[in-house]
N, C-alpha and C positions, 0 to 999 in steps of 0.2 A: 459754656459760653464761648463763641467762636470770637477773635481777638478783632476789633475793629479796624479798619482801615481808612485812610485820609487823604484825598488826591488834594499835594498841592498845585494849583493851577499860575502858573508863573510865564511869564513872557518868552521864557526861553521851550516851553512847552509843561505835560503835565505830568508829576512826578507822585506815586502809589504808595503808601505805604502802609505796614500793617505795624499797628503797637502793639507792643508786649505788657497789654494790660493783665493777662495770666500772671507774669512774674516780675512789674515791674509797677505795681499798682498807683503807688506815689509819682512816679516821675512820668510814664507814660498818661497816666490821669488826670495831670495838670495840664500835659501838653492837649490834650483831647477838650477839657474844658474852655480853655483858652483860644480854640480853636472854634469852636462850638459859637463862644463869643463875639467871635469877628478879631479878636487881639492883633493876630498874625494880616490881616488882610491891608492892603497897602504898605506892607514893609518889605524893605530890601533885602535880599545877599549880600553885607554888607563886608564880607572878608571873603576874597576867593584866594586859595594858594593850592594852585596844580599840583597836583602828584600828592595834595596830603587831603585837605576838605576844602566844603565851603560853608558858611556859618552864616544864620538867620535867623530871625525871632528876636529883634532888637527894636522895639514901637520907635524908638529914638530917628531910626531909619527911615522915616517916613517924611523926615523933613530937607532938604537939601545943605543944611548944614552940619556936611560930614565931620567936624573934629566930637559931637557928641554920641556919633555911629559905636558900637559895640558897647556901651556905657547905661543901657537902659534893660529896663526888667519891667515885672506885672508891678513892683511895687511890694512882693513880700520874695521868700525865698525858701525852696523846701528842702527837705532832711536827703542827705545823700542816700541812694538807693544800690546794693549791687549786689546781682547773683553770678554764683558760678557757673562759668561755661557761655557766658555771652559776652565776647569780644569786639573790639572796636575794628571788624573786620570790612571790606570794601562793601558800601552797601549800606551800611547798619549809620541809624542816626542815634543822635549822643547827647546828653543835656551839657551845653557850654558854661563852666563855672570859670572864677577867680579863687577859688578854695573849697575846703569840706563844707559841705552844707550852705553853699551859694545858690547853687541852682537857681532858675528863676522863669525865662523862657527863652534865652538863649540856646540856639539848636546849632548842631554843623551834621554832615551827611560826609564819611569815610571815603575818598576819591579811592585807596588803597588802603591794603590791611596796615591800620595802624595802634598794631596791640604793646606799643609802647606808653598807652594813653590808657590799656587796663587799670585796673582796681589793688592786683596783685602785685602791680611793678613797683620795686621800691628805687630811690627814695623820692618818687614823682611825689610833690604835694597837692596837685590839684589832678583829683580821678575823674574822670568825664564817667557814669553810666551811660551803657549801651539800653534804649530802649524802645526799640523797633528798627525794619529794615525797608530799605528799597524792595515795591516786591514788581511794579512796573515804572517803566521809564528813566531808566538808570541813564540812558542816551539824553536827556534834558540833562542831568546831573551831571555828565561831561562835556556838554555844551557848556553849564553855566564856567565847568572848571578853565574853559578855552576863553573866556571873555578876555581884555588887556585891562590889568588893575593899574594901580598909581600910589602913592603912599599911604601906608599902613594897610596894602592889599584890597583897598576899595575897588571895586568895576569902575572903569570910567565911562563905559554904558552900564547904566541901569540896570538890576537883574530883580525884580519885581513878583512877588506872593501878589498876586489879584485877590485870592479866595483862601479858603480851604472848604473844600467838600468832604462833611464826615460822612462817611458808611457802615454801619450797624449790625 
């Protein structure tokens, strides 16, 4: 089975990705279902910081009451996932946690290789897995990272998920 792919279609333009549902079947899975759902549609980029990512997948985001931005999930939260040899390299999207086995549908998308945020590094206590990559439109993804944020890394333009289109 060839590994699915999910254009997100966002204000800043449309960003391709393919998940690594071969190796990554829990966390890439949920993101795929919840997408499937419409979860992700009308939410923000809710954290951009140039030179490191930008982070989405927050329903919380959908209302203009930014101090509850970064603070929301599907509601459950799943078992951390991580194989070897997949790094938090420039490209590769990542499930954003608060600790082990947080996950939930917080996403961020790698501006640069940053494999300080591996699985192997110690004594980091919150491991982001890697599970899928930019495979078109990486030029959306550092548009969004040029936006002008404001506190706690907000846009102070809008950076806007419209959709997500799975592809099969």
């Amino acid at each position: 089975m060839d590994n699915p792919t999910v254009v997100l279609k966002t204000n800043k333009g449309d960003i391709e990705i393919e998940l690594f549902i071969d190796k990554m079947p829990i966390t890439a899975g949920n993101f795929l279902k919840l997408a499937k759902e419409g979860f992700y549609n009308e939410t923000k980029f809710h954290r951009v910081i140039d030179n490191f990512m930008v982070q989405g997948g927050d329903p919380n985001s959908k209302g203009e009451d930014t101090s509850a931005y970064g603070t929301g999930g599907p509601g459950y939260a799943i078992a951390d996932e991580f194989v070897e040899g997949l790094s938090n390299a420039r490209g590769t999207i990542s499930m954003a946690n608060s600790g082990p086995n947080s996950g939930g549908s917080q996403f961020f998308i790698n501006l640069v290789d940053n494999t300080f945020l591996d699985f192997d590094k110690e004594p980091l206590q919150s491991k982001h897995p890697v599970f899928g990559k930019v495979v078109a439109g990486m030029e959306a993804v550092d548009a969004i990272a040029k936006v002008e944020t404001g506190e706690r890394d907000i846009p102070i333009e809008s950076v806007i998920i419209r959709e997500i289109i799975v592809k099969e």
